[in-house]
N, C-alpha and C positions, 0 to 999 in steps of 0.2 A: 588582442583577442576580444569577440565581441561574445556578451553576457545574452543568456538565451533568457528570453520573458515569457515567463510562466505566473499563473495567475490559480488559485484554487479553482476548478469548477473545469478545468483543461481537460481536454483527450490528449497525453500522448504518447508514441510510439519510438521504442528505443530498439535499441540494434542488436538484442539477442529476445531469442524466445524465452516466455518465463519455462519451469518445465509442467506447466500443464496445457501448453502450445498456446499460450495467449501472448500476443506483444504490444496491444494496447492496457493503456494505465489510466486509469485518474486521478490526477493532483489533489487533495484533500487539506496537506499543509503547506505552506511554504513561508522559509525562513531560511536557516544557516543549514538546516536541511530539507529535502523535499520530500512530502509522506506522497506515496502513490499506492493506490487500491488498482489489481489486477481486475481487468474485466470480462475474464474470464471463470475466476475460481475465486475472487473476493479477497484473496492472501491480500494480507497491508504492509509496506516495507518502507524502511526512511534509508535515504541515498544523502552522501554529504552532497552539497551543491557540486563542488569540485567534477564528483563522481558522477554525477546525472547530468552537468551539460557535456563530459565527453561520451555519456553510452546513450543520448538523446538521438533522435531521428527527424523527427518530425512534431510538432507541434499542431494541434487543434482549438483554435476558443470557440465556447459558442455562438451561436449566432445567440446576440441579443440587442436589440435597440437599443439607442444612446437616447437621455433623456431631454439631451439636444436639439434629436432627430423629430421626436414626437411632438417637444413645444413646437418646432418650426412646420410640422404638417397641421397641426391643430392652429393656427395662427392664420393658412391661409383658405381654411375652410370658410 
C-alpha cells in the first residue's frame, strides 16, 4: 500500500462533503495525525493518518519555486 504525501500548506479534497457543503481542506498539521481546516466554514479536525489516507481524494501542493530552480535561472542571467 502506498503512503499518500501530504505536506502542511496542501489543498485537499476527500470523499465525503463536510456538512456545510465544503470538500476541500487545508493541512495545517501533519504527524501521527493530520490537522485539516475546512475551506469552507473554517471548522479544524485531526483525522488518524490511517483514517485520512482511506477518506483522501485528491491532493493539491502549491505551486512554489524550488530554491534550486531560482539559483539555476539566476546563474544563467
Amino acid at each position: 500500500m502506498a503512503f499518500v504525501v501530504v505536506n502542511a500548506g496542501d489543498t485537499v479534497t476527500l470523499r465525503k462533503q463536510h456538512p456545510c457543503g465544503g470538500s476541500d481542506w487545508a493541512v495545517y498539521r501533519v504527524g501521527a495525525d493530520i490537522g485539516l481546516q475546512c475551506a469552507t466554514c473554517g471548522r479544524r479536525v485531526l483525522l488518524e493518518r490511517v483514517e485520512f489516507e482511506r477518506r483522501v481524494r485528491d491532493v493539491r501542493h502549491p505551486a512554489a519555486t524550488s530554491p534550486q530552480g531560482d539559483s539555476c535561472q539566476n546563474e544563467g542571467s
